[in-house]
N, C-alpha and C positions, 0 to 999 in steps of 0.2 A: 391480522397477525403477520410476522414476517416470515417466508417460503423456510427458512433453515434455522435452526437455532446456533447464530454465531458463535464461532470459538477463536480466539488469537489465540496463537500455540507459541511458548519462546517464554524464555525468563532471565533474558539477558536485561539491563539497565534501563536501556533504552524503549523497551515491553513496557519494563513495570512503568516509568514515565506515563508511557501513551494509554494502559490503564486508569494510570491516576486520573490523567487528563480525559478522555473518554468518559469515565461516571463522576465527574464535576460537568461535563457539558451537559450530560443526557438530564441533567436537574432543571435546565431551562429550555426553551424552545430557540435560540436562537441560532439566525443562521449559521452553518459551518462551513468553509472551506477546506476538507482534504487533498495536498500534495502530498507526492511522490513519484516513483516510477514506475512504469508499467509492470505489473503482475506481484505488488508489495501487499497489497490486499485494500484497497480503497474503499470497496462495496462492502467487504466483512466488517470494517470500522465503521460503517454507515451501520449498516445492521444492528453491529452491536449498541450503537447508542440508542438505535429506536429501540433495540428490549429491553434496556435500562431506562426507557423515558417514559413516563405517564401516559403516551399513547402507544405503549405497546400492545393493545386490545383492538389496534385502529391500524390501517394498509398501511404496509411498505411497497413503494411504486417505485422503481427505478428506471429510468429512460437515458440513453446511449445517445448523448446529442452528436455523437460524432456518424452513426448507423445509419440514423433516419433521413433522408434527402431533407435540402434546407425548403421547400416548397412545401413540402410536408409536413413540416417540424410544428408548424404553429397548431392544425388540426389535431393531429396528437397531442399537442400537450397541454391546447384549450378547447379543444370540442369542435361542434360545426350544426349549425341550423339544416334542415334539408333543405334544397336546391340553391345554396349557397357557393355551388361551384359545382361545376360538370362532375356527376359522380354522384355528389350529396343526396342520396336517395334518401335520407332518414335523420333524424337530428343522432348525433354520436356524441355521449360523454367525453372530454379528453382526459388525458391522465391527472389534473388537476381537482376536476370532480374527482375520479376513483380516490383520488390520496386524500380526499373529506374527512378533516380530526384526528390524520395519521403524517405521514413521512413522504414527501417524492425525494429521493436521492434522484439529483443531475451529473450525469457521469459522464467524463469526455467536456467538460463544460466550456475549457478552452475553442471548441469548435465550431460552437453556436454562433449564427452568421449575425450580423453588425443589428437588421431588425429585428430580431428576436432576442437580440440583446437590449432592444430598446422594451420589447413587452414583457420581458422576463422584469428587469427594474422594475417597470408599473407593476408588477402583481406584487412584488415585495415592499415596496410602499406604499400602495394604499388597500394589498391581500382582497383584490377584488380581478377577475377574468370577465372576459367577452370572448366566448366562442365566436368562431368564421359565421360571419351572415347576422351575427345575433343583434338586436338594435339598444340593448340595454346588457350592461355587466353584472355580474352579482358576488358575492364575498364567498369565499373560498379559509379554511383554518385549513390551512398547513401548513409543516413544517418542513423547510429548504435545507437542505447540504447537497453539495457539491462539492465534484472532485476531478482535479486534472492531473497531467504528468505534465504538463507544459509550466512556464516560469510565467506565471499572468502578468509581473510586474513587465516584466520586457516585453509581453506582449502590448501592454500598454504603450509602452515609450513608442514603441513600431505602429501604435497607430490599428491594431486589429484587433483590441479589447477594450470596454469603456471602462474608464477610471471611474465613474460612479458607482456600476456594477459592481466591479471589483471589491471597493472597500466595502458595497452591500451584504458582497457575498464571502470577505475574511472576518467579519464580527468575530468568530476565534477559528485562528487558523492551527489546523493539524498536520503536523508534517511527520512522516512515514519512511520512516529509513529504510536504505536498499539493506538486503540481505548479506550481503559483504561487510555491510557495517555492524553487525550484530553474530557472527560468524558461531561464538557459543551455543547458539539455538540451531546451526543443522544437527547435532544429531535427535533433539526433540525432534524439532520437525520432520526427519527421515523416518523414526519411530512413530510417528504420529500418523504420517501416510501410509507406513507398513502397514497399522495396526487396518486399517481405510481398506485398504485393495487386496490385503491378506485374508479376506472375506470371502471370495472368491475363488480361493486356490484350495488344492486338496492336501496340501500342505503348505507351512507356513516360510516366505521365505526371509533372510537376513542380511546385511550387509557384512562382509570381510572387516578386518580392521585396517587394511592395505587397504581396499577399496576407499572406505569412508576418511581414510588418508587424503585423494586424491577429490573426494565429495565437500570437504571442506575447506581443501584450497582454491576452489574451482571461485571465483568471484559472482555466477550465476547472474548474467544482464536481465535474464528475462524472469529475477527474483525467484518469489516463493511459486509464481504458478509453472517457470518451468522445471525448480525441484519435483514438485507434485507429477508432473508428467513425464520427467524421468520416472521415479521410482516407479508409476502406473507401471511403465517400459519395461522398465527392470523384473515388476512381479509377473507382467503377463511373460514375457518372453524366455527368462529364467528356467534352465532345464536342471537347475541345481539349485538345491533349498539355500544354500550359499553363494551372493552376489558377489565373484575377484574380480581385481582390475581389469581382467579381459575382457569384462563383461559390459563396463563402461561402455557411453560412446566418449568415440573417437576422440570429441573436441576435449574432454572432462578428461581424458588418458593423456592426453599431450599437454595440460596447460603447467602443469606443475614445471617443466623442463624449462616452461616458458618463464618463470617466477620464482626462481632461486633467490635468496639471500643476497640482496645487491652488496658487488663488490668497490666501493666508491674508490676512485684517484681524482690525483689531485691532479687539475688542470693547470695548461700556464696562466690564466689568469686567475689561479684558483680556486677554494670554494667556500661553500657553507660547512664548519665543521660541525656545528651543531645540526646541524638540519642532517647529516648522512646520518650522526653520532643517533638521534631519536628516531629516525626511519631504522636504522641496525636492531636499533632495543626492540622498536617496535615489532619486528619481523619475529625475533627472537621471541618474544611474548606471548606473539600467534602460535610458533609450534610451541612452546610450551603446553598452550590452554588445550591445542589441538592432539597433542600429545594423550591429555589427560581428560581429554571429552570435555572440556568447559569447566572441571573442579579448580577454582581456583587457590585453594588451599597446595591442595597436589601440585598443581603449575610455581604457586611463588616455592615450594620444598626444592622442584629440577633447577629455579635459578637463582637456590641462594638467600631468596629473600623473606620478609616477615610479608605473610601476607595482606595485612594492612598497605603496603609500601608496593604491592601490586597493583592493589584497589584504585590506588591514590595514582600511579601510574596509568593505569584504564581509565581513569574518570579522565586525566587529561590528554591522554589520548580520544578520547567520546567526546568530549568539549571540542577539540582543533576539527573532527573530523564534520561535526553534525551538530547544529548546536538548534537548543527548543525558543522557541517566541521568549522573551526577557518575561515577558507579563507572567508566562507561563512554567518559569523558571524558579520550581520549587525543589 
């Protein structure tokens, strides 16, 4: 079974998508490739397809190809005969037996050095390993996804990813939007961590509406896991059941200043008028939603519009900004 019982928190457009798409995949066994960026939730997406897949009575294994030294990497993740290398006191399963009729999630997969790119291919076509030392391979059922923050395709072109691999390993690729691009889901998600770490305290604490003013303009590089470690911050350190802006850090207190409402001029060689004219709306849209916590009924009411003619304006704003695989494009 797998360590945690997965939750994707958010019900922004974008969510429900990678739902849809997550229990259509977890129906087959085939490989997956999840991108995105660091701290979007890579491994919870892994998770959650194996409790929706038919082996979810069978191990979730997950290995950090980027942790493990490359000298190492292959014993971990195919086992090793005894005295098959200085050390090898004992025959050791590697994590390919353990994942036997369940899930290895390969995490960091962009890291894996050029040989173990070549043994990882052979297990996925012909789902047979040969531990270190051992004189004959044997068949292995399991089921592969992996996931990078890295762009494989340019890794490829550069020469330090193989193109075999690769296409091996996107049979369906899931791409994972940064938290900036799904902005309606912080205050779920700030609630969602409250509710987490407010377990803890002797009494329960909450965010300002000034605060989460500044929590939602904040663009968050290091996504949703460095929200989650803020707010941890915020509960443990909190000497008042109410989090204000003072209480922020620093960087989250200054960015708004930094991200006003651009003021576009016109250059002498001029410009894009339509390109400021849609970044203006767009901006404007943001505080609207942000205004109104995400209701988008409430947001098109502040500017005027039906809100159909909202929706229709988010979608193509969510289309320009991020857009899903064409295949996957329901």
């Amino acid at each position: 079974m797998a360590d945690k019982d997965p939750e994707i928190v958010g019900t922004h457009s974008l969510i429900q998508k990678l739902h849809h798409l997550i229990t259509k995949v977890s129906k087959t066994d085939s490989t997956v490739l999840i991108t995105g960026e660091s701290g979007t939730g890579k491994e919870l997406v892994a998770r959650k397809i194996h409790e929706l897949s038919g082996r979810n009575d069978q191990p979730f294994v997950a290995v950090n190809c980027g942790t493990i030294p490359g000298d190492l990497l292959e014993s971990e993740m195919f086992g090793h005969q005894k005295g098959s290398f200085t050390g090898a006191v004992g025959h050791r399963p590697g994590m390919f037996q353990l994942a036997h009729k369940g899930t290895m999630f390969l995490d960091e997969i962009g890291e894996m050095n050029p040989m173990m790119q070549v043994k990882l291919l052979r297990v996925l076509q012909d789902k047979e390993i040969r531990p270190v030392g051992a004189d004959m391979p044997f068949r292995v059922d399991v089921r592969v996804i992996a996931a990078t923050n890295k762009d494989l395709s340019a890794e490829v072109e550069a020469g330090r990813f193989r193109e075999d691999l690769y296409y091996r390993l996107q049979v369906v690729p899931i791409p994972i939007p940064p938290l900036r691009e799904r902005r309606s889901d912080i205050p779920t998600l700030i609630e969602h961590f409250l509710e987490r770490h407010n377990d803890n305290r002797p009494y329960p604490i909450s965010i300002s509406e000034e605060a989460m003013v500044l929590l939602w303009e904040y663009d968050w590089p290091g996504n949703i896991r460095e929200l989650e470690n803020v707010i941890e911050r915020l509960v443990i350190l909190s000497d008042s059941p109410v989090v204000r802006p003072d209480a922020l850090p620093a960087n989250i207190r200054s960015f708004l200043s930094e991200k006003k409402i651009p003021r576009p001029k016109l250059a002498e060689e001029g410009m894009d008028l339509n390109a400021a004219v849609e970044e203006f709306e767009n901006r404007i849209i943001d505080e609207a939603l942000r205004r109104t916590k995400g209701n988008k009924q409430a947001a098109a009411r502040l500017l005027g519009l039906k809100r159909t003619t909202l929706v229709a304006k988010l979608r193509r704003k969510r289309d320009a900004d991020y857009q899903m695989p064409h295949s996957y494009n329901y």
